[in-house]
Backbone as CSV, one residue per row, in Angstrom:
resi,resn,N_x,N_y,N_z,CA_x,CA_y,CA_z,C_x,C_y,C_z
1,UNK,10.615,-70.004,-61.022,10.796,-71.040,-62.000,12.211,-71.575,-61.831
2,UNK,12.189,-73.133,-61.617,13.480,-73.495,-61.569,13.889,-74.449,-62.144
3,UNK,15.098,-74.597,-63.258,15.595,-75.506,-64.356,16.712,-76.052,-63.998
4,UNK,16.740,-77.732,-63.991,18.404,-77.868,-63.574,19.226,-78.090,-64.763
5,UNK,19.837,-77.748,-64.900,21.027,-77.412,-65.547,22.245,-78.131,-65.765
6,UNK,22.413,-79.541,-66.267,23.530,-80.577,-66.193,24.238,-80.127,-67.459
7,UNK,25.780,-79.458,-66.302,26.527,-78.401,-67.009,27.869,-78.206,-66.446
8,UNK,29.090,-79.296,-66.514,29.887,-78.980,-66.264,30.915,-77.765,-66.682
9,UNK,30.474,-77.095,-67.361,31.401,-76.033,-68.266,32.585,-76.889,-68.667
10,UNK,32.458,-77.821,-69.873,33.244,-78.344,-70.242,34.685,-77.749,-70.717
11,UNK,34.233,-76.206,-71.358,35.004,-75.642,-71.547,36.085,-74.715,-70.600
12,UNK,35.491,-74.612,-69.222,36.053,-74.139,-68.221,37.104,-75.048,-67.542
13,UNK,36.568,-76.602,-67.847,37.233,-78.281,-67.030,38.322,-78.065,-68.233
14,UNK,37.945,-77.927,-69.296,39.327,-78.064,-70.346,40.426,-77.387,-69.844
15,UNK,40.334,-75.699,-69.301,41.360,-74.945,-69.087,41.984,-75.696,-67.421
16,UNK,41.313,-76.537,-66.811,41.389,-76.688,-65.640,41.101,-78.297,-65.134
17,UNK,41.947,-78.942,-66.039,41.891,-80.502,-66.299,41.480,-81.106,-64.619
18,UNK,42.176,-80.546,-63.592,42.210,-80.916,-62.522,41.130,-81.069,-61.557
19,UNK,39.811,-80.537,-61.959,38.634,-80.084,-61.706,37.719,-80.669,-61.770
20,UNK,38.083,-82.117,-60.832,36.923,-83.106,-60.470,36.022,-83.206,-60.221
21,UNK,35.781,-82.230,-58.966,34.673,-82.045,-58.184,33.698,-81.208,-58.533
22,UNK,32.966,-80.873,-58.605,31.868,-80.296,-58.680,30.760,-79.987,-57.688
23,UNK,30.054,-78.891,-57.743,28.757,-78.578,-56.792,28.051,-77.765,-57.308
24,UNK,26.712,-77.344,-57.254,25.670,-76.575,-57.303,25.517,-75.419,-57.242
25,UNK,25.224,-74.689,-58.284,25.225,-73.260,-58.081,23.889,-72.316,-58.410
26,UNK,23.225,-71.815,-57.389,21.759,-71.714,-57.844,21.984,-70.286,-58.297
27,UNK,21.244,-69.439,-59.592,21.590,-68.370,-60.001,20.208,-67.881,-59.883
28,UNK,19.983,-66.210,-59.105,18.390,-65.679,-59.017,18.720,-64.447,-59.860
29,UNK,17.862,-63.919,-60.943,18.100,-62.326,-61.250,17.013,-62.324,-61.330
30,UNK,16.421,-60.949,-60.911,14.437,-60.774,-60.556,14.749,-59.474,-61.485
31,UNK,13.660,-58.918,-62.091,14.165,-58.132,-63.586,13.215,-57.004,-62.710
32,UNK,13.224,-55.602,-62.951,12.565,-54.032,-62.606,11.332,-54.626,-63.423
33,UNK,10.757,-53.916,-62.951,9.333,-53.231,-63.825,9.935,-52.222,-65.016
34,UNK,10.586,-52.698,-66.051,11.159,-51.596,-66.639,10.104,-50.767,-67.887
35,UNK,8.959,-51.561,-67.909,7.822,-51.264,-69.096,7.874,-51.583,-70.766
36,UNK,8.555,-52.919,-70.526,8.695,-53.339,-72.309,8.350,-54.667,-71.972
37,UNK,9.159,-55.514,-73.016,8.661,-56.781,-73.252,9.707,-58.092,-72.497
38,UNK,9.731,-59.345,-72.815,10.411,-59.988,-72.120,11.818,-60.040,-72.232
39,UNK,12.433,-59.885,-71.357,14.116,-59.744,-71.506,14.761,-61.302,-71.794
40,UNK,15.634,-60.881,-72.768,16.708,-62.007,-72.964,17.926,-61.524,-72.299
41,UNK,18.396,-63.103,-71.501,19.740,-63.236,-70.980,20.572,-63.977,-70.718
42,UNK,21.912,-63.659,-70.992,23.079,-64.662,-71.007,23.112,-64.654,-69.806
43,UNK,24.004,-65.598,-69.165,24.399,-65.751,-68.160,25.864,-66.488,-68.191
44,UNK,26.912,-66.186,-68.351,27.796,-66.679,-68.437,29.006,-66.585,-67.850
45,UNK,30.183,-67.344,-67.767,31.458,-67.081,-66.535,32.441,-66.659,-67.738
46,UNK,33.785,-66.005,-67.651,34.827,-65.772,-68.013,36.129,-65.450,-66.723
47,UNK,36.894,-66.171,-67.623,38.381,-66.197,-66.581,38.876,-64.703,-66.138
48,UNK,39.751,-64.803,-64.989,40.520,-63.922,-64.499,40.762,-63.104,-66.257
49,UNK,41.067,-63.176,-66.987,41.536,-62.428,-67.923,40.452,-61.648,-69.167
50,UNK,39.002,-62.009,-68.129,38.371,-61.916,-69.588,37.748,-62.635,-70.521
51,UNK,38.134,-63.524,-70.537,38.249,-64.911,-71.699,36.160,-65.667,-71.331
52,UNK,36.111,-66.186,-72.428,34.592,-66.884,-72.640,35.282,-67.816,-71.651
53,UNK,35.099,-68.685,-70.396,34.699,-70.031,-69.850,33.890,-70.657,-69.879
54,UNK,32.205,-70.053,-70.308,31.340,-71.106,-70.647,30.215,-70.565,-70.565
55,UNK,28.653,-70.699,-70.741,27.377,-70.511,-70.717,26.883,-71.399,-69.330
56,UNK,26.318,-70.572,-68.521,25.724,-71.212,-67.813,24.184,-71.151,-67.683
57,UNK,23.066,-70.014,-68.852,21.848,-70.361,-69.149,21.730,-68.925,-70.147
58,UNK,20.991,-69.412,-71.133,20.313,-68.048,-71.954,18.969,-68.218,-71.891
59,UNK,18.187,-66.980,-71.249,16.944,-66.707,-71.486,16.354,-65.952,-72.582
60,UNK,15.512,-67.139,-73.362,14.908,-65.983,-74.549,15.069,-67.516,-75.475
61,UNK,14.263,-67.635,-76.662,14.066,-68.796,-77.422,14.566,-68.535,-78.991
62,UNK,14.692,-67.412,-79.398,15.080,-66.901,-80.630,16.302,-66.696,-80.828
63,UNK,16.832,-67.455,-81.353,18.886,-67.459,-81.978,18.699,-65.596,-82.560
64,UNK,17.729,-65.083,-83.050,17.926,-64.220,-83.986,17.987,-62.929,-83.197
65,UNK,17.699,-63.367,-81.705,17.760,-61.923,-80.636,19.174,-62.231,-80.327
66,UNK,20.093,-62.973,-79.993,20.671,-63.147,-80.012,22.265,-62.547,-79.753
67,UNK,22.144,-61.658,-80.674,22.857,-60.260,-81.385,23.131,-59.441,-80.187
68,UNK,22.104,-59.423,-79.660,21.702,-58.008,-78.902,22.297,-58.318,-77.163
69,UNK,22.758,-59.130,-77.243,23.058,-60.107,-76.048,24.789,-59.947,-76.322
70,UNK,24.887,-58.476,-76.520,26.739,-58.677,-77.807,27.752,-59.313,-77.097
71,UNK,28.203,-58.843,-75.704,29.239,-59.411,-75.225,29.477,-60.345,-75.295
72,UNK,28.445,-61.665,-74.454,27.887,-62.860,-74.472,28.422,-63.882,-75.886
73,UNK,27.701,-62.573,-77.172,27.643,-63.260,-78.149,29.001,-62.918,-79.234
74,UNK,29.821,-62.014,-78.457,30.983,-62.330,-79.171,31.657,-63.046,-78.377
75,UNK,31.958,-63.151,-77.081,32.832,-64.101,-75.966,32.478,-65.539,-76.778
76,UNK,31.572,-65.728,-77.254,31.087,-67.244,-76.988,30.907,-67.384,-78.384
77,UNK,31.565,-66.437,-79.564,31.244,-67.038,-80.593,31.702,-68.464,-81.454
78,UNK,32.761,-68.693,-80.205,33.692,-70.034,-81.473,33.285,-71.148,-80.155
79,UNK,32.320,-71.383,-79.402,31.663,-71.952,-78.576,30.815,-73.181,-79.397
80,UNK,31.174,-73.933,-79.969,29.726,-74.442,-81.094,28.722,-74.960,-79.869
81,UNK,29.110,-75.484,-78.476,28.220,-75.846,-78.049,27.615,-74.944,-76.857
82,UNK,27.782,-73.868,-77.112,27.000,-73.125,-76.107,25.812,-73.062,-75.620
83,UNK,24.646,-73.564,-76.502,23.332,-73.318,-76.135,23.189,-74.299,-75.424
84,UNK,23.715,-75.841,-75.849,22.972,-76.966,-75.621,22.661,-77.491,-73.994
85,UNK,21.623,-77.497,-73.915,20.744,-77.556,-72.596,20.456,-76.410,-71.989
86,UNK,20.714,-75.506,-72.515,20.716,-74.280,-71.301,20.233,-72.917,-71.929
87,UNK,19.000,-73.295,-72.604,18.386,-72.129,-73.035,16.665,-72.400,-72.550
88,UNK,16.280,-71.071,-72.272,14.945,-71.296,-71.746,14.032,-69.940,-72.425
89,UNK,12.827,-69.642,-71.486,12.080,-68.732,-71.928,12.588,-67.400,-71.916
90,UNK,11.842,-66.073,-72.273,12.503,-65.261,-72.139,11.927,-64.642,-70.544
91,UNK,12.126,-63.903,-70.006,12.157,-63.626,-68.372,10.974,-61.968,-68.593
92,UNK,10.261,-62.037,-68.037,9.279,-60.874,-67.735,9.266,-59.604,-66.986
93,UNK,9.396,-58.852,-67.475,9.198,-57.879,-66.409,9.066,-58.001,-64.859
94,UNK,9.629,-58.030,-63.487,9.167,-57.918,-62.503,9.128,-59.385,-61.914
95,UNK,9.392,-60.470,-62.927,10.279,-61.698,-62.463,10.658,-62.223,-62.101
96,UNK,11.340,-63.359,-61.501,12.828,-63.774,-61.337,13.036,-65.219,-62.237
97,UNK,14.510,-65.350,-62.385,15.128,-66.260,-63.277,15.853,-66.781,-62.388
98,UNK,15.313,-68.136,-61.899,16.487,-68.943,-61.189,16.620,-70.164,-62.008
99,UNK,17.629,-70.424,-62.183,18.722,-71.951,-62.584,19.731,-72.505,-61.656
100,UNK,20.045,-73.366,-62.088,20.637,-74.154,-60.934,21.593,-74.844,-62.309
101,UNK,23.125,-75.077,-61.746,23.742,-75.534,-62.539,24.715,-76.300,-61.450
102,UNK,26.038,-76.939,-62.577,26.811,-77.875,-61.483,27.918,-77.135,-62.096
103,UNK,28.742,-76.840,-61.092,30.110,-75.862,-61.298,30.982,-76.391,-60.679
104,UNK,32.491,-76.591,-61.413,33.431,-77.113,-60.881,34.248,-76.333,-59.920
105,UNK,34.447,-77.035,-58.695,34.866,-75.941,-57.719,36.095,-75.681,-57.613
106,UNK,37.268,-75.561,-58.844,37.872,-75.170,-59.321,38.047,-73.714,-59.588
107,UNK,36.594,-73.506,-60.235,36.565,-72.298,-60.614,35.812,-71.219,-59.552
108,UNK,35.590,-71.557,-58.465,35.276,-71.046,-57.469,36.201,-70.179,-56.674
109,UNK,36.553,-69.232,-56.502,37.662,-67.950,-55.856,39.215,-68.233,-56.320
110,UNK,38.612,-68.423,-58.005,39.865,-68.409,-58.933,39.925,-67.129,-59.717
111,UNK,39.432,-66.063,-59.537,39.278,-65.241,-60.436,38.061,-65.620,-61.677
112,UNK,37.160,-65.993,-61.593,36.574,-66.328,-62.954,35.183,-65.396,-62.230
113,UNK,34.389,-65.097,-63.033,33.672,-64.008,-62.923,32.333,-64.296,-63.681
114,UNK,31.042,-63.970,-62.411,29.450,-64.298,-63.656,28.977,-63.339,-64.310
115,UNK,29.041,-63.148,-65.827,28.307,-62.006,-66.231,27.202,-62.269,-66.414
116,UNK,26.189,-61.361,-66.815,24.910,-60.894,-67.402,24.770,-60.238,-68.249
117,UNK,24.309,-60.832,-69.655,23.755,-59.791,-70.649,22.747,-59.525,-70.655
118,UNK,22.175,-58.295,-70.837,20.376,-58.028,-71.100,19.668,-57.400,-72.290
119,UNK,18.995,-57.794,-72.864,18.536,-56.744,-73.895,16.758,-57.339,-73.616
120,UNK,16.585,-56.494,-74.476,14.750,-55.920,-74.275,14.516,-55.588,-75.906
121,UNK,13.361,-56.415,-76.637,12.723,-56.176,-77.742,12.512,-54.117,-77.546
122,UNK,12.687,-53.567,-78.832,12.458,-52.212,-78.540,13.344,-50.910,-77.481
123,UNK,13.965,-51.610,-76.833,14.926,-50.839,-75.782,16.224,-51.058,-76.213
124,UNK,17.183,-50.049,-74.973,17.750,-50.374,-75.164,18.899,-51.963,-74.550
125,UNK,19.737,-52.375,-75.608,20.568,-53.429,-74.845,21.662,-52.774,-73.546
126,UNK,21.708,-53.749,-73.032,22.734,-53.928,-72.117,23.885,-54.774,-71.366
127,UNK,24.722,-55.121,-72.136,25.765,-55.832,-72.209,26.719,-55.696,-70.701
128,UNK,27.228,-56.387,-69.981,27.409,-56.035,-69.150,26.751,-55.876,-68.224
129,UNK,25.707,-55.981,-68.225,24.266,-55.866,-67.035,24.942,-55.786,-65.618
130,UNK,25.473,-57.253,-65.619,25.947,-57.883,-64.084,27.382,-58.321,-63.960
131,UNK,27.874,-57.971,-63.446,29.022,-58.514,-63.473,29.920,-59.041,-62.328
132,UNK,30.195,-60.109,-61.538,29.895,-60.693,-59.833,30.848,-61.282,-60.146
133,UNK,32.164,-61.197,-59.238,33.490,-62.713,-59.229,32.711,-63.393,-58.989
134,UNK,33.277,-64.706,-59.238,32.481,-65.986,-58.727,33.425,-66.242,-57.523
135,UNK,33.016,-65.998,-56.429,33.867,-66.045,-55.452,32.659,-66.224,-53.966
136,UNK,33.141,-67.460,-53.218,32.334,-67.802,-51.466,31.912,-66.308,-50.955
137,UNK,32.303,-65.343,-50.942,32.157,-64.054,-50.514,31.045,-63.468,-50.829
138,UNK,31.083,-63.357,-52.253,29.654,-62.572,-52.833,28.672,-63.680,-52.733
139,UNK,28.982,-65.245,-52.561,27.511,-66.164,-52.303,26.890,-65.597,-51.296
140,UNK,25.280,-65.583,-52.180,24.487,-65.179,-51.200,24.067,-63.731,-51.219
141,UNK,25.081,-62.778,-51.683,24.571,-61.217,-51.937,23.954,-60.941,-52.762
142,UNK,22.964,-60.052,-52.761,22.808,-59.773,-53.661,23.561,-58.190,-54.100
143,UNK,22.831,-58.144,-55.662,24.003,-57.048,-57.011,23.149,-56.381,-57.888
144,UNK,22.779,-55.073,-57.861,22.185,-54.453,-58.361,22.925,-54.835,-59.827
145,UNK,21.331,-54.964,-61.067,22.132,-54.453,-62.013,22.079,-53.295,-62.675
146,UNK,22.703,-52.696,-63.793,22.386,-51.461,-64.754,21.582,-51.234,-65.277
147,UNK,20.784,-51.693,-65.764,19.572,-51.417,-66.188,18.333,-52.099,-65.865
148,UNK,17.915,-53.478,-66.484,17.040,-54.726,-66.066,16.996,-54.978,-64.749
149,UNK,17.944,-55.482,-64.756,18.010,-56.480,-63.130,17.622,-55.262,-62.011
150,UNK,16.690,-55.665,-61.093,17.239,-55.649,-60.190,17.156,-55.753,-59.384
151,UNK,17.812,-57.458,-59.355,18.807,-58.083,-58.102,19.137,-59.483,-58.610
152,UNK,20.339,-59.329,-58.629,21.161,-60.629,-59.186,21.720,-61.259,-57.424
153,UNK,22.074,-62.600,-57.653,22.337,-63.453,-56.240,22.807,-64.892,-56.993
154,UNK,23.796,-65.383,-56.257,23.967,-66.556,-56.375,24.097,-67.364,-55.611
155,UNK,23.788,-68.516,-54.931,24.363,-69.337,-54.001,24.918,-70.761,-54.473
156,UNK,26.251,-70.929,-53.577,26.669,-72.406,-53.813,26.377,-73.098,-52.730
157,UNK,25.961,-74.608,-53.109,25.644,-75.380,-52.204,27.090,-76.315,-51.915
């Protein structure tokens, strides 16, 4: 399944005014057979330091799962526009979740970093799932994750 994603991380261009250009960044995480229900997940970048830079897709349709997605959802709490465009279904068992977004190549082997949150109706969460610099190097590898995933990949075009 593939969603495009018109998504400059406005909030990432703010810290990084200079950050004209832009390109394509296709994101795959294929989920285990883990034996529950459909996983919700953030997908989001933060700076060299940590810091929220932006949402780049949440899987799962319910604000009220939300919670369980904690990192994600405290990084990104003073975000008012985090969801907008970039929320979809929730992802299935045995899966994959690809999106495609437009990323300023600014933030490309600057230190800024893609996480993954995961949680599962009934299980447990997992915050931190994935965690990949955003860096030319790891394009293309794939990244086991901790629990859900597993196999996270990204490529830039």
């Amino acid at each position: 399944m593939s969603r495009p994603l018109l998504t400059t991380l406005a909030a990432a261009c703010a810290l990084l005014p200079v950050a004209a250009h832009s390109r394509p960044i296709t994101i795959a995480a294929t989920l285990k057979n883990y034996g529950g229900d459909g996983a919700y997940l953030a997908v989001y970048l933060t700076d060299a330091r940590g810091a929220y830079a932006g949402t780049l897709w949440v899987a799962g349709g319910k604000a009220k799962y939300y919670q369980h997605l904690s990192d994600w959802n405290r990084l990104s709490a003073g975000d008012g526009k985090r969801l907008q465009g970039v929320t979809g279904a929730s992802v299935g068992q045995g899966r994959t979740l690809k999106v495609t977004a437009d990323l300023a190549d600014a933030l490309i082997n600057a230190g800024y970093e893609i996480r993954v949150d995961a949680a599962v109706e009934d299980m447990r969460d997992s915050p931190a799932e994935i965690r990949v610099p955003l860096s030319s190097d790891n394009a293309g590898k794939p990244h086991a994750g901790r629990q859900y995933i597993q196999s996270f990949s990204f490529q830039l075009q």
